[in-house]
N, CA, C and O atoms as a Maestro MAE file, in Angstrom:
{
 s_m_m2io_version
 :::
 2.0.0
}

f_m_ct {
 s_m_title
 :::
 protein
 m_atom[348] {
  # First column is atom index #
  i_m_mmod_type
  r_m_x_coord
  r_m_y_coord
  r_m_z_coord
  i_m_residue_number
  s_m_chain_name
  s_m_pdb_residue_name
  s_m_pdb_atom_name
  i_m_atomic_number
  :::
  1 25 330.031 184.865 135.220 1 A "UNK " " N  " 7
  2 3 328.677 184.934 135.670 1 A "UNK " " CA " 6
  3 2 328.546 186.082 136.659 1 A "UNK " " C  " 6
  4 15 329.513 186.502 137.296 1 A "UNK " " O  " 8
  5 25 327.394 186.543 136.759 2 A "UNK " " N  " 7
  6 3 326.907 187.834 137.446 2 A "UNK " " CA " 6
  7 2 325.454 187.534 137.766 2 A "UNK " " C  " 6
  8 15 324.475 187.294 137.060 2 A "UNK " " O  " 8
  9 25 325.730 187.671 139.611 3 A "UNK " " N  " 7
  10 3 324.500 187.970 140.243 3 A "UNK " " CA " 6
  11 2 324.169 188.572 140.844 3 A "UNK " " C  " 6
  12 15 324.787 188.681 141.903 3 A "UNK " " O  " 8
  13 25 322.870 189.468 140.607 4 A "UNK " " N  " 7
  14 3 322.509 190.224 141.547 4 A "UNK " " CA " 6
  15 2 321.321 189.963 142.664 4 A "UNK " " C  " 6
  16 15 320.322 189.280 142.442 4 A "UNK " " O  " 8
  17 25 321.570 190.528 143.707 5 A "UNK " " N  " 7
  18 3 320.568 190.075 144.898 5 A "UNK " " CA " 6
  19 2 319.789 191.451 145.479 5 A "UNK " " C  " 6
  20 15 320.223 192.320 146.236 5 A "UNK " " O  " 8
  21 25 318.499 191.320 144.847 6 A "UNK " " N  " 7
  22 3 317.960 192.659 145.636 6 A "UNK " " CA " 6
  23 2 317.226 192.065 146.809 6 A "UNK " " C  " 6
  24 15 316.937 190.895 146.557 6 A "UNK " " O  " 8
  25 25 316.752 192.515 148.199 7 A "UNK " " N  " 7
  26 3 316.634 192.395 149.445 7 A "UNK " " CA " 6
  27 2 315.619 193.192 149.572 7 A "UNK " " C  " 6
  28 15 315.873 194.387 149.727 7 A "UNK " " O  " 8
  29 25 314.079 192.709 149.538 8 A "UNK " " N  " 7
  30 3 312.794 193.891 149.844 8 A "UNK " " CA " 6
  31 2 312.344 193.285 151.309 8 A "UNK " " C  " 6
  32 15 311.822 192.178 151.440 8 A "UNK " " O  " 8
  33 25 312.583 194.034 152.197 9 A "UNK " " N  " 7
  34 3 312.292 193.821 153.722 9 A "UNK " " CA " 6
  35 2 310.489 193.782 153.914 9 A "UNK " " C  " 6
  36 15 309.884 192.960 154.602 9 A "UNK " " O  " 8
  37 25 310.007 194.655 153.285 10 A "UNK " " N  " 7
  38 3 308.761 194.501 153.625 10 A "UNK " " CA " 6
  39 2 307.517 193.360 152.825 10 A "UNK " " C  " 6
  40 15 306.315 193.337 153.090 10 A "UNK " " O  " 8
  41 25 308.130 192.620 151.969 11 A "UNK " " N  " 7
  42 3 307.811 190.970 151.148 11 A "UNK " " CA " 6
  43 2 308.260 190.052 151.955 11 A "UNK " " C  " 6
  44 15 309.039 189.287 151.386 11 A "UNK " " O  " 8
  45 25 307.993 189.718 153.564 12 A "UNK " " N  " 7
  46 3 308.916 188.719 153.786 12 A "UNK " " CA " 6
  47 2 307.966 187.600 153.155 12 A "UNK " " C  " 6
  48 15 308.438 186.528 152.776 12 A "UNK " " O  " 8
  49 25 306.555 187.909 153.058 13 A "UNK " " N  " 7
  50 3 305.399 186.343 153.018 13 A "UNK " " CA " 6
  51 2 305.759 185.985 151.787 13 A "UNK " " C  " 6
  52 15 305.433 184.811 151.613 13 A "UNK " " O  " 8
  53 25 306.403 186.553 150.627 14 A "UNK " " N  " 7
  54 3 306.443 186.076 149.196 14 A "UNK " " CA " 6
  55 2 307.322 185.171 149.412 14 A "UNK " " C  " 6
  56 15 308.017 185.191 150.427 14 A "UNK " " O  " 8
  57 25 307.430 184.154 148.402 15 A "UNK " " N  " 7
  58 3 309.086 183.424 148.416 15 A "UNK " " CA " 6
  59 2 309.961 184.201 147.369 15 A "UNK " " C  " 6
  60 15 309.566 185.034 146.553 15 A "UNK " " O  " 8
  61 25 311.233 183.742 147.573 16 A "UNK " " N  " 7
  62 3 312.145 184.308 146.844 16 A "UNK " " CA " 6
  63 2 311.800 183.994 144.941 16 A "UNK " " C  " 6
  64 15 311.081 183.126 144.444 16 A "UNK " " O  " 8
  65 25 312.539 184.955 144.326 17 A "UNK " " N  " 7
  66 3 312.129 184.524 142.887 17 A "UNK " " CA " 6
  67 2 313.704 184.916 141.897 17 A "UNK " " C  " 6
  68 15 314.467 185.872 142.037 17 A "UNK " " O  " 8
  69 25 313.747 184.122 141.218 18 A "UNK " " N  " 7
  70 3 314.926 184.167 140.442 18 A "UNK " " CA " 6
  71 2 314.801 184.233 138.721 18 A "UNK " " C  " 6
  72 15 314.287 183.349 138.036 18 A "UNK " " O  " 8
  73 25 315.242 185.167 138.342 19 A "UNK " " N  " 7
  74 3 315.415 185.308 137.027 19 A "UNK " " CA " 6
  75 2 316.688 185.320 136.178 19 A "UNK " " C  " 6
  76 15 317.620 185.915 136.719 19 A "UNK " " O  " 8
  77 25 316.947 184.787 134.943 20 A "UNK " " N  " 7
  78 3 318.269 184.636 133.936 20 A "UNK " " CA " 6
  79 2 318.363 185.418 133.150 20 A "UNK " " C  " 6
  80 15 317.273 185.781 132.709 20 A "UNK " " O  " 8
  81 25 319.352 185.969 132.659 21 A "UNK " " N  " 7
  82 3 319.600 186.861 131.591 21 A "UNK " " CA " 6
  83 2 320.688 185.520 130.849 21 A "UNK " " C  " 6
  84 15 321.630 185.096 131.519 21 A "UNK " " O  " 8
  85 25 320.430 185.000 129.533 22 A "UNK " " N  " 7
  86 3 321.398 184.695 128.855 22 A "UNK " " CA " 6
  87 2 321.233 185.341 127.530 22 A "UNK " " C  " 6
  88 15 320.308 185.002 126.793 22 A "UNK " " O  " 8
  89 25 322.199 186.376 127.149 23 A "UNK " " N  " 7
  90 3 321.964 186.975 125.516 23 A "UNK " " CA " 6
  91 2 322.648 186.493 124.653 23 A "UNK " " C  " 6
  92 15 323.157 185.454 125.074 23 A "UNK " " O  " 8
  93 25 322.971 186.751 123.489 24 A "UNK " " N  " 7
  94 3 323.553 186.105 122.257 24 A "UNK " " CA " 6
  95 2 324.768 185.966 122.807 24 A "UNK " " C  " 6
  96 15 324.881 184.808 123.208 24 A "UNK " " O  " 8
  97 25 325.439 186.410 122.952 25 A "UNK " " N  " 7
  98 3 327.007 186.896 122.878 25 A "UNK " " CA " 6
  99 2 327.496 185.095 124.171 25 A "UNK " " C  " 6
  100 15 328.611 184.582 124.263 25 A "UNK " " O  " 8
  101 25 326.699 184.815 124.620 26 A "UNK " " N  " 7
  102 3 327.207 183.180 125.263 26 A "UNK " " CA " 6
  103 2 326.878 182.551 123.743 26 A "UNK " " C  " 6
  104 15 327.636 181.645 123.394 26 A "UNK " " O  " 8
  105 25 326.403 182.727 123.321 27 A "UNK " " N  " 7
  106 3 326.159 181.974 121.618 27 A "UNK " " CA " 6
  107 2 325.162 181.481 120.900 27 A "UNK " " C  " 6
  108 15 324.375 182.425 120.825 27 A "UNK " " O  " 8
  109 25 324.689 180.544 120.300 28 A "UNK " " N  " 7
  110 3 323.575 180.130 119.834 28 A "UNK " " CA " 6
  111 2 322.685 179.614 120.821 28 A "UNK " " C  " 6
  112 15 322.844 179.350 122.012 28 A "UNK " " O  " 8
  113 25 321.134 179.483 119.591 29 A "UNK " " N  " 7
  114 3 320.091 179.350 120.795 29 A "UNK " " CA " 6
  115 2 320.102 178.055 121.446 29 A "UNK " " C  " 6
  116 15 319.273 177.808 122.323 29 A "UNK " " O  " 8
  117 25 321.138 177.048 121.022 30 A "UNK " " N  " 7
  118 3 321.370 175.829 121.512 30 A "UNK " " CA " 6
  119 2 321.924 175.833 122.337 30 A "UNK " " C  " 6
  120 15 321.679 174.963 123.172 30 A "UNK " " O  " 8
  121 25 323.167 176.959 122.642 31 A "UNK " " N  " 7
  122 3 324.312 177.190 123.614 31 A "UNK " " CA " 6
  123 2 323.472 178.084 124.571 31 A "UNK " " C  " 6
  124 15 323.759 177.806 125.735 31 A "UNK " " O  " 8
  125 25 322.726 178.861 124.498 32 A "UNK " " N  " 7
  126 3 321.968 179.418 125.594 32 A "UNK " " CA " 6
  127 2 320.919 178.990 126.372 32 A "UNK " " C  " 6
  128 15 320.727 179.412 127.512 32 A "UNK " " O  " 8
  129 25 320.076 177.996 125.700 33 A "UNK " " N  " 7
  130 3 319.241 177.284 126.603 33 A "UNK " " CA " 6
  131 2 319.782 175.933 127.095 33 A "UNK " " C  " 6
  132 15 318.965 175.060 127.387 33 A "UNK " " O  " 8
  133 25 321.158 175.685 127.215 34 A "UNK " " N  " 7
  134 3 322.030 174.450 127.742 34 A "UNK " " CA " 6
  135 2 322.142 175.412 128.690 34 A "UNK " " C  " 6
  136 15 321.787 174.968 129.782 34 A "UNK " " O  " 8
  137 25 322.518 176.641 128.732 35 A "UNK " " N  " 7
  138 3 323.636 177.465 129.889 35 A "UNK " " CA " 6
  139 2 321.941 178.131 130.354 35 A "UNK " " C  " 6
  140 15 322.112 178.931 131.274 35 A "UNK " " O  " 8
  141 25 320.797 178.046 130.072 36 A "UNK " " N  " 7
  142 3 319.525 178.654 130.797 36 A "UNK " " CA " 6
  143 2 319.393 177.276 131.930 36 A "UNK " " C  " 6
  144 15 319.594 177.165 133.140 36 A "UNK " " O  " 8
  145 25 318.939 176.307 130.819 37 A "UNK " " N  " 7
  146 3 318.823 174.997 131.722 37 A "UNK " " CA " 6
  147 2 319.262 174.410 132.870 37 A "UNK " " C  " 6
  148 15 318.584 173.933 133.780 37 A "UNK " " O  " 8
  149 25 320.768 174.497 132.733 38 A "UNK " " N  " 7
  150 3 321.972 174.594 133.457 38 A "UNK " " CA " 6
  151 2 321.727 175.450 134.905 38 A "UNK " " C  " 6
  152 15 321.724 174.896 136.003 38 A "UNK " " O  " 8
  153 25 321.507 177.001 134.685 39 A "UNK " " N  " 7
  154 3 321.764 177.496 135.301 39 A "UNK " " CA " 6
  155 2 320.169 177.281 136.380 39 A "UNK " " C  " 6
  156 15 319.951 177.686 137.522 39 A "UNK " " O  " 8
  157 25 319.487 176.668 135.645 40 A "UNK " " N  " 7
  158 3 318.127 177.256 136.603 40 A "UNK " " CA " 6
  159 2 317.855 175.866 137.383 40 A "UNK " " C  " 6
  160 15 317.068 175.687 138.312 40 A "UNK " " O  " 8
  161 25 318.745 174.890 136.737 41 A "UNK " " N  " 7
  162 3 319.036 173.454 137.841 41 A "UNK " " CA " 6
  163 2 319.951 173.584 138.683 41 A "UNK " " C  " 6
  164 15 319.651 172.915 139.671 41 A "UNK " " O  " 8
  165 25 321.160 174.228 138.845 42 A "UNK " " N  " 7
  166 3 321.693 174.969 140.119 42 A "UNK " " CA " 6
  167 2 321.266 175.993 140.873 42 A "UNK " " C  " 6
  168 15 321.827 175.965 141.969 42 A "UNK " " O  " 8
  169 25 320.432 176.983 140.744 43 A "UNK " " N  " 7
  170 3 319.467 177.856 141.284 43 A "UNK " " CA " 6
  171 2 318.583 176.776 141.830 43 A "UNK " " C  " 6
  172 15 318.426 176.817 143.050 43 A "UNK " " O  " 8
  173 25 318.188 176.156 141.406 44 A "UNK " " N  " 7
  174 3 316.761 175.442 142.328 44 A "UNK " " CA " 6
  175 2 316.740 174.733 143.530 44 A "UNK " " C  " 6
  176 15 315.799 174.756 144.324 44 A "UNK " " O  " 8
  177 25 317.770 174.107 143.662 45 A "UNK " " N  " 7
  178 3 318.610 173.367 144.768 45 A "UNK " " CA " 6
  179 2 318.999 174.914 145.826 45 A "UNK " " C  " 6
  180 15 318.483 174.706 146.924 45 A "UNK " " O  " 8
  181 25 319.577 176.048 145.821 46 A "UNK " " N  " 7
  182 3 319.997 176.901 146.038 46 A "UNK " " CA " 6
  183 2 318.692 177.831 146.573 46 A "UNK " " C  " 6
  184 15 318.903 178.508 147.579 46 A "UNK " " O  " 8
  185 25 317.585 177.887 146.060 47 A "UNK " " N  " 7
  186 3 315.989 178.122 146.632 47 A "UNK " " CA " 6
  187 2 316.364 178.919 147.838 47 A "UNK " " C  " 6
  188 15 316.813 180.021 148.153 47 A "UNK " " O  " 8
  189 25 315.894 177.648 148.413 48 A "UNK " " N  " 7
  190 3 315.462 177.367 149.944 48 A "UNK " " CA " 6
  191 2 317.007 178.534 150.718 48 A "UNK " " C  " 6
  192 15 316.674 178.926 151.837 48 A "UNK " " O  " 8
  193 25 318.127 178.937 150.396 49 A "UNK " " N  " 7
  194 3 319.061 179.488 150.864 49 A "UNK " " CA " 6
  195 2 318.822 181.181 150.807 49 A "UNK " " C  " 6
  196 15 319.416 182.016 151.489 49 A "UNK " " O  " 8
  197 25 317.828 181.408 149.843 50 A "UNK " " N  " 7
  198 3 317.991 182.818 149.380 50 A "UNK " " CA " 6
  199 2 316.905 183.281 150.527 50 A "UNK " " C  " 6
  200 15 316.057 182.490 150.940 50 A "UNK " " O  " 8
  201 25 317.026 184.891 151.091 51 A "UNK " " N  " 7
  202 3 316.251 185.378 151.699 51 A "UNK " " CA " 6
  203 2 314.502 185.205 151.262 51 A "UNK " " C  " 6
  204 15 314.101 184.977 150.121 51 A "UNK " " O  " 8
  205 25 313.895 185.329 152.120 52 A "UNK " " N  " 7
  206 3 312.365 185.402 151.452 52 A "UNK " " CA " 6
  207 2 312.155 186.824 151.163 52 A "UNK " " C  " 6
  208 15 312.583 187.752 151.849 52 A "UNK " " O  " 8
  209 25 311.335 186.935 149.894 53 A "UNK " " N  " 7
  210 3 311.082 188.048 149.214 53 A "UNK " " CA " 6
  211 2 312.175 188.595 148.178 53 A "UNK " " C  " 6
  212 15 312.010 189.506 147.367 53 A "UNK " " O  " 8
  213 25 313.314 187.839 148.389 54 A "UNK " " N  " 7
  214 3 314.207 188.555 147.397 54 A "UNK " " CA " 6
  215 2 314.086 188.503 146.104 54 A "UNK " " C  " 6
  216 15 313.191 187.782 145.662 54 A "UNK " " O  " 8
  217 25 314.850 189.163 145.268 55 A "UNK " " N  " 7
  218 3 314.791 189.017 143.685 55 A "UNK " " CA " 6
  219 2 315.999 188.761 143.550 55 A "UNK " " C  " 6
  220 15 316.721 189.260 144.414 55 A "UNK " " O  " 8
  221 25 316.582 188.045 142.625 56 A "UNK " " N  " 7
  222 3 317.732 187.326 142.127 56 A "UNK " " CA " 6
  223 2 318.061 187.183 140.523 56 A "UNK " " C  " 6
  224 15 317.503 186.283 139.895 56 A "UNK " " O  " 8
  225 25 318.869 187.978 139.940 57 A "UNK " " N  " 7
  226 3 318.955 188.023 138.566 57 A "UNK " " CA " 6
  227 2 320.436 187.243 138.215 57 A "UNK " " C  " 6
  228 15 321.514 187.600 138.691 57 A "UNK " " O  " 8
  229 25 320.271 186.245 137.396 58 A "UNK " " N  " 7
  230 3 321.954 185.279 136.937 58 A "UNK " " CA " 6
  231 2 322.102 185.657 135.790 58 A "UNK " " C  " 6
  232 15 321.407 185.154 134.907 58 A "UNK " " O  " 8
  233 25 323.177 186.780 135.454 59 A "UNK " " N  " 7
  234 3 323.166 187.060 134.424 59 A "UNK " " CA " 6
  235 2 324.826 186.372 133.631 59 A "UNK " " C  " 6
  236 15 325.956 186.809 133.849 59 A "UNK " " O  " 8
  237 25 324.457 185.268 132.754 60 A "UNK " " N  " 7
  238 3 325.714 184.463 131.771 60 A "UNK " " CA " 6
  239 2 326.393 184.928 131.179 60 A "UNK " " C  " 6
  240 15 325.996 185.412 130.119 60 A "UNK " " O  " 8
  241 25 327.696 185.022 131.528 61 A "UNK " " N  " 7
  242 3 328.449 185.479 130.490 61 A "UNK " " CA " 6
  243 2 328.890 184.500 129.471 61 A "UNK " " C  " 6
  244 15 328.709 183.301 129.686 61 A "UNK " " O  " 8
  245 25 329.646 185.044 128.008 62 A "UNK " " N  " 7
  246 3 330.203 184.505 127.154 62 A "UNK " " CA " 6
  247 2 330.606 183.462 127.512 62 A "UNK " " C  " 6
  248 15 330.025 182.456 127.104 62 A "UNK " " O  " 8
  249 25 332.128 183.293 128.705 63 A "UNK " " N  " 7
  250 3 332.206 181.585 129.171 63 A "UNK " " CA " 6
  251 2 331.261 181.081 129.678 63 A "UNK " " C  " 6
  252 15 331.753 180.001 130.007 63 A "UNK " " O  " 8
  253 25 330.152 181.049 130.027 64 A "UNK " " N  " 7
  254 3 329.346 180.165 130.325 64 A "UNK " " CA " 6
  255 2 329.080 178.888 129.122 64 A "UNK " " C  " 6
  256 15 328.896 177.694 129.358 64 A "UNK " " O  " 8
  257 25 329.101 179.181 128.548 65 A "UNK " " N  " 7
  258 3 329.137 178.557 126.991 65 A "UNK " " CA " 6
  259 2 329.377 177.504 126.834 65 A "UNK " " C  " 6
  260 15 328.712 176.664 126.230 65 A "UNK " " O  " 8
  261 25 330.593 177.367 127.476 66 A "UNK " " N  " 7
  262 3 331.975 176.391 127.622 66 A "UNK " " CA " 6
  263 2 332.188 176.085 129.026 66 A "UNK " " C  " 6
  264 15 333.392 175.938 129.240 66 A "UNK " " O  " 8
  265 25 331.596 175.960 129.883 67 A "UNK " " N  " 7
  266 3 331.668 175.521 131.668 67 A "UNK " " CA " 6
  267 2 330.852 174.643 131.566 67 A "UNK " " C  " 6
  268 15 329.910 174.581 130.776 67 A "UNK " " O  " 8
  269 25 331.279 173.647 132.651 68 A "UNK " " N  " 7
  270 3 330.726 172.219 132.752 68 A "UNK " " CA " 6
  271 2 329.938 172.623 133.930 68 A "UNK " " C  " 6
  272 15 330.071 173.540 134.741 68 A "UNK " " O  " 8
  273 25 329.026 171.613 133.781 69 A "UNK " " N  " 7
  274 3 327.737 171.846 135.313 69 A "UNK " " CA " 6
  275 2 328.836 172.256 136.387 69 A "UNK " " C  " 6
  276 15 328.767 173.414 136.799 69 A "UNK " " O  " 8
  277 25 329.577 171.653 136.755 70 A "UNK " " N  " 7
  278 3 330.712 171.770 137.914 70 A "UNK " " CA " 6
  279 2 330.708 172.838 137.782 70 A "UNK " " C  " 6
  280 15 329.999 173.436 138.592 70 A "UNK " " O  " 8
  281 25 331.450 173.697 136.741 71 A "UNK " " N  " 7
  282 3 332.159 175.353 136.397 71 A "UNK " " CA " 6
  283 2 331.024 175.640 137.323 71 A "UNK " " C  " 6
  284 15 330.983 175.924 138.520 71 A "UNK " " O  " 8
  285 25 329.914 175.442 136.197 72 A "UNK " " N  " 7
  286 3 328.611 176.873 137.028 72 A "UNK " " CA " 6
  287 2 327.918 176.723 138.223 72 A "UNK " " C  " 6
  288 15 327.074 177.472 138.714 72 A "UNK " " O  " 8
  289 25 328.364 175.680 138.636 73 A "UNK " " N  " 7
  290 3 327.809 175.561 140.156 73 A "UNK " " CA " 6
  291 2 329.057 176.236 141.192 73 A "UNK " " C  " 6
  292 15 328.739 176.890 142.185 73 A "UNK " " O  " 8
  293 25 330.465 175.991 140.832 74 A "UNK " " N  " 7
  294 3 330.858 176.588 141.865 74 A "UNK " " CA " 6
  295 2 331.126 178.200 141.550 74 A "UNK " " C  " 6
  296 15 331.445 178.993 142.436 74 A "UNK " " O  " 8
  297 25 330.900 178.660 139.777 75 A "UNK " " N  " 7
  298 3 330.592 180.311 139.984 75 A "UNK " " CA " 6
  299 2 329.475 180.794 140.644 75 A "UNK " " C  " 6
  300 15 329.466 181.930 141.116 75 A "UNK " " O  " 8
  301 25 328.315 179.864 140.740 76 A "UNK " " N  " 7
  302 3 327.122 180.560 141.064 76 A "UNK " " CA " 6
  303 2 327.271 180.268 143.008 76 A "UNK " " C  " 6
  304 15 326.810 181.088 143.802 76 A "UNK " " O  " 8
  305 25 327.855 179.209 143.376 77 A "UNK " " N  " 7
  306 3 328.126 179.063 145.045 77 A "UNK " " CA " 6
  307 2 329.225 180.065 145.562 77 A "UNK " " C  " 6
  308 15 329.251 180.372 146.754 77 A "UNK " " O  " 8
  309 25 330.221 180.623 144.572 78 A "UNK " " N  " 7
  310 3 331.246 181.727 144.766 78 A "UNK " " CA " 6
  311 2 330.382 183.464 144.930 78 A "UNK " " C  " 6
  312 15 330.547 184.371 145.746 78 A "UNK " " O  " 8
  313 25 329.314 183.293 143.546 79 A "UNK " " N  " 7
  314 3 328.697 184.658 143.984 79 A "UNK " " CA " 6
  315 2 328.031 184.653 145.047 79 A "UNK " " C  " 6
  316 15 328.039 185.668 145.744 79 A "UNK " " O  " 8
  317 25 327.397 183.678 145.382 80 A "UNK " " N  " 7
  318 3 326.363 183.863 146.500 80 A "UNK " " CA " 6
  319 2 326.774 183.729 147.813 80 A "UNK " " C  " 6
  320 15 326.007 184.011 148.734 80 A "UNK " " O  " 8
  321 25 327.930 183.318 148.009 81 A "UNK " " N  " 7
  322 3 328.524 183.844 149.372 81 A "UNK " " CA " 6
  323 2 328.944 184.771 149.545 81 A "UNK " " C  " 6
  324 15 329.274 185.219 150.643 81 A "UNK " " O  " 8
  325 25 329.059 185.423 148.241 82 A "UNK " " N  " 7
  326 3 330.040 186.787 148.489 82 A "UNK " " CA " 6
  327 2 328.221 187.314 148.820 82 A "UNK " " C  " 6
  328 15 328.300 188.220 149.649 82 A "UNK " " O  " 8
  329 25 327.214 187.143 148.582 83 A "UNK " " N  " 7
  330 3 326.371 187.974 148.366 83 A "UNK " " CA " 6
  331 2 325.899 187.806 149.880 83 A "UNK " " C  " 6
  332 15 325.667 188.816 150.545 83 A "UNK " " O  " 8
  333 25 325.747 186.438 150.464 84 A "UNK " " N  " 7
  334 3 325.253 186.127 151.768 84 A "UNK " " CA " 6
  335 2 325.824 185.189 152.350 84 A "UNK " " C  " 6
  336 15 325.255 184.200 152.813 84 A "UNK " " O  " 8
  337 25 327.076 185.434 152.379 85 A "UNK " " N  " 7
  338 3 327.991 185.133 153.272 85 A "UNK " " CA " 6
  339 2 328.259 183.663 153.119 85 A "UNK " " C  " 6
  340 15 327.722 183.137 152.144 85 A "UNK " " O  " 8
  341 25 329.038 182.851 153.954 86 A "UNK " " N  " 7
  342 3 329.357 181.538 153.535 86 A "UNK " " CA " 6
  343 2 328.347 180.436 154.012 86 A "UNK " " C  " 6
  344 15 328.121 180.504 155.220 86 A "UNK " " O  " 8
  345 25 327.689 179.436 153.343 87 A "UNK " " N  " 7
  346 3 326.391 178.298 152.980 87 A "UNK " " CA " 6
  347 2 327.353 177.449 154.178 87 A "UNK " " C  " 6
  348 15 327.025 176.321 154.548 87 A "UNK " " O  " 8
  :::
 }
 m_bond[347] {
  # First column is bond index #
  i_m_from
  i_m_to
  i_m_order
  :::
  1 1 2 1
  2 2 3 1
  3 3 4 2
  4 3 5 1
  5 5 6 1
  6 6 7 1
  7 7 8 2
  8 7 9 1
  9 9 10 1
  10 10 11 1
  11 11 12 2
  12 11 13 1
  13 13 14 1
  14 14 15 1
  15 15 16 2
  16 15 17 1
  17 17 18 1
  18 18 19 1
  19 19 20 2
  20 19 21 1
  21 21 22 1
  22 22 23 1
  23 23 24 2
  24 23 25 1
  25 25 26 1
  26 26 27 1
  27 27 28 2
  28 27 29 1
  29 29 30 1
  30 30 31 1
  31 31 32 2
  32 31 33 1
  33 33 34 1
  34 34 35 1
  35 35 36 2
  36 35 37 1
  37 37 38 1
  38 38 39 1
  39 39 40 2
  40 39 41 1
  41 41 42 1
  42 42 43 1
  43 43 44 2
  44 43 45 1
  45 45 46 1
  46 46 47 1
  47 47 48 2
  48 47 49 1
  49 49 50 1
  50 50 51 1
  51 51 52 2
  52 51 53 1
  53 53 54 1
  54 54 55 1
  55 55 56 2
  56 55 57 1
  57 57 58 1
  58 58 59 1
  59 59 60 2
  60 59 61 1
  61 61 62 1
  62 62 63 1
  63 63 64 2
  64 63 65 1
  65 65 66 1
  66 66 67 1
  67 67 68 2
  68 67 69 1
  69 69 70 1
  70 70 71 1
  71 71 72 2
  72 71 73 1
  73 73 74 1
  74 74 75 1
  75 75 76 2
  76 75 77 1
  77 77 78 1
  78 78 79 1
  79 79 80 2
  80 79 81 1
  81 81 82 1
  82 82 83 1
  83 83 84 2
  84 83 85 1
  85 85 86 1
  86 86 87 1
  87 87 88 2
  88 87 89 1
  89 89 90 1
  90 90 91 1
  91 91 92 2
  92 91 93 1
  93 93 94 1
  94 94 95 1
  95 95 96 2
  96 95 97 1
  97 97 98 1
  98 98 99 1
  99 99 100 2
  100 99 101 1
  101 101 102 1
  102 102 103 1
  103 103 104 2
  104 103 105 1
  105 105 106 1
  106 106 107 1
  107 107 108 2
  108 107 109 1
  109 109 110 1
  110 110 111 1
  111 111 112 2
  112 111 113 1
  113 113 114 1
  114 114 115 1
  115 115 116 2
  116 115 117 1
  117 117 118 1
  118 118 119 1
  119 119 120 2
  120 119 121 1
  121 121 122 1
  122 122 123 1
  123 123 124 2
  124 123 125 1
  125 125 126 1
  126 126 127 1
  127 127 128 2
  128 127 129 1
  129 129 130 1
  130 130 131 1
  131 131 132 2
  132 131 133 1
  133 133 134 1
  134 134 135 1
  135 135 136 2
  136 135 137 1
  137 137 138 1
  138 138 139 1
  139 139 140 2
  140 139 141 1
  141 141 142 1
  142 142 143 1
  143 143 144 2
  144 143 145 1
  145 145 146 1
  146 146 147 1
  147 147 148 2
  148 147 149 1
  149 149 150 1
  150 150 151 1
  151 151 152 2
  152 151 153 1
  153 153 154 1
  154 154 155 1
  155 155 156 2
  156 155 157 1
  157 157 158 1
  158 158 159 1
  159 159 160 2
  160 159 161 1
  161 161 162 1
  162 162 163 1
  163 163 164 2
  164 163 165 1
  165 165 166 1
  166 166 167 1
  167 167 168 2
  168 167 169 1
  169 169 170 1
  170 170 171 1
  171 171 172 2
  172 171 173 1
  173 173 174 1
  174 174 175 1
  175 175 176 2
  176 175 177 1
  177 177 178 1
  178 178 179 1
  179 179 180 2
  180 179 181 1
  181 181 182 1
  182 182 183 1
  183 183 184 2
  184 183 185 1
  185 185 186 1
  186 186 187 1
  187 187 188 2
  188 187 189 1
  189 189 190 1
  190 190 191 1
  191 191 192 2
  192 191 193 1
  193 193 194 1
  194 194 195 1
  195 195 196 2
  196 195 197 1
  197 197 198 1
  198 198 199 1
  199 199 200 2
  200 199 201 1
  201 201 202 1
  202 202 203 1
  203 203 204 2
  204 203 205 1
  205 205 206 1
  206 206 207 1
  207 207 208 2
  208 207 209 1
  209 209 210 1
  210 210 211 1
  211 211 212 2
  212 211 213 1
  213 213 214 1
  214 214 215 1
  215 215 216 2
  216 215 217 1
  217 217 218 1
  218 218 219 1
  219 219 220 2
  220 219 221 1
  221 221 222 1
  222 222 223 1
  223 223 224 2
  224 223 225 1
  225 225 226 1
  226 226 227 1
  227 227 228 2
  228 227 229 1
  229 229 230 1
  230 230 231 1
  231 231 232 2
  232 231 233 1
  233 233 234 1
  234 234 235 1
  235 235 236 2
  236 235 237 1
  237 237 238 1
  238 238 239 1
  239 239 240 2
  240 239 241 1
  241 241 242 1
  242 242 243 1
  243 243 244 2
  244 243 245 1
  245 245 246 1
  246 246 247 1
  247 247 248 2
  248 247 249 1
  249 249 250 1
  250 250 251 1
  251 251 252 2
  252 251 253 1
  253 253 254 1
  254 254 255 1
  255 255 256 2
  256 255 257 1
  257 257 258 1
  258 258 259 1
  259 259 260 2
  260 259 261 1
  261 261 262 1
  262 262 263 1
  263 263 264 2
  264 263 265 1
  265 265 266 1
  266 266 267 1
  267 267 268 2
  268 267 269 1
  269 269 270 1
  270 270 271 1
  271 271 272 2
  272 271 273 1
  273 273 274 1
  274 274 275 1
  275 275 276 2
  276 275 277 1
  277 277 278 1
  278 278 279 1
  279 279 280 2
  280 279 281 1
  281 281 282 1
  282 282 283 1
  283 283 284 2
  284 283 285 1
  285 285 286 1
  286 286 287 1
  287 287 288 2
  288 287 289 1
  289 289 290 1
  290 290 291 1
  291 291 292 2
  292 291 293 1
  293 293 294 1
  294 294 295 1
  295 295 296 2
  296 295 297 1
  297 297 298 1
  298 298 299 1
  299 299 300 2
  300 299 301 1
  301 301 302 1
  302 302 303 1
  303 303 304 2
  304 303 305 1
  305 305 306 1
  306 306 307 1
  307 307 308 2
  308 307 309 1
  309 309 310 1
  310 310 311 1
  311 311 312 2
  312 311 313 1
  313 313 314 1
  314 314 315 1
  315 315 316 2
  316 315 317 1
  317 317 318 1
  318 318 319 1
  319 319 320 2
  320 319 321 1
  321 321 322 1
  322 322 323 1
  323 323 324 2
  324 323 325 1
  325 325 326 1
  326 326 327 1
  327 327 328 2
  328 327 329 1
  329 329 330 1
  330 330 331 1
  331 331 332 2
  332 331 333 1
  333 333 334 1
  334 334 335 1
  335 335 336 2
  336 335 337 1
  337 337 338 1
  338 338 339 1
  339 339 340 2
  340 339 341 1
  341 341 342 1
  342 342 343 1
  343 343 344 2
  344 343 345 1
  345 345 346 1
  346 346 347 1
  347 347 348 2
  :::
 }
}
């Protein structure tokens, strides 16, 4: 998994907003909207943590496919400290 965090200083009044990239290559459209679903029920809980105004892109890789809610919650709590430090 891959996230990116862009940081616009002058949006602080917006709230933060998060977007998914899952493409074929994690697998069928059954296997990608499990790993969309997935991913945007660990993002939501995670909200309230992200700067205000930021943009946030989760982009799935191939193993995502095959990771249990667990897997992708602690890849997506691993990127985001690296991104803003430790929760």
């Amino acid at each position: 998994m891959v996230v990116h965090l862009f940081r616009r200083d002058e949006a602080m009044a917006e709230p933060a907003r998060i977007g998914f990239v899952v493409n074929k290559a994690v697998g069928n459209a059954v296997l990608r909207n499990r790993v969309h679903r997935r991913l945007r029920a660990v993002m939501a809980t995670r909200l309230p943590d992200l700067p205000a105004g930021s943009l946030t892109v989760v982009r799935a890789l191939p193993s995502s496919a095959s990771a249990s809610y667990d897997e992708l919650v602690a890849d997506v709590d691993g990127a985001l400290s690296r991104l803003l430090g430790p929760r």
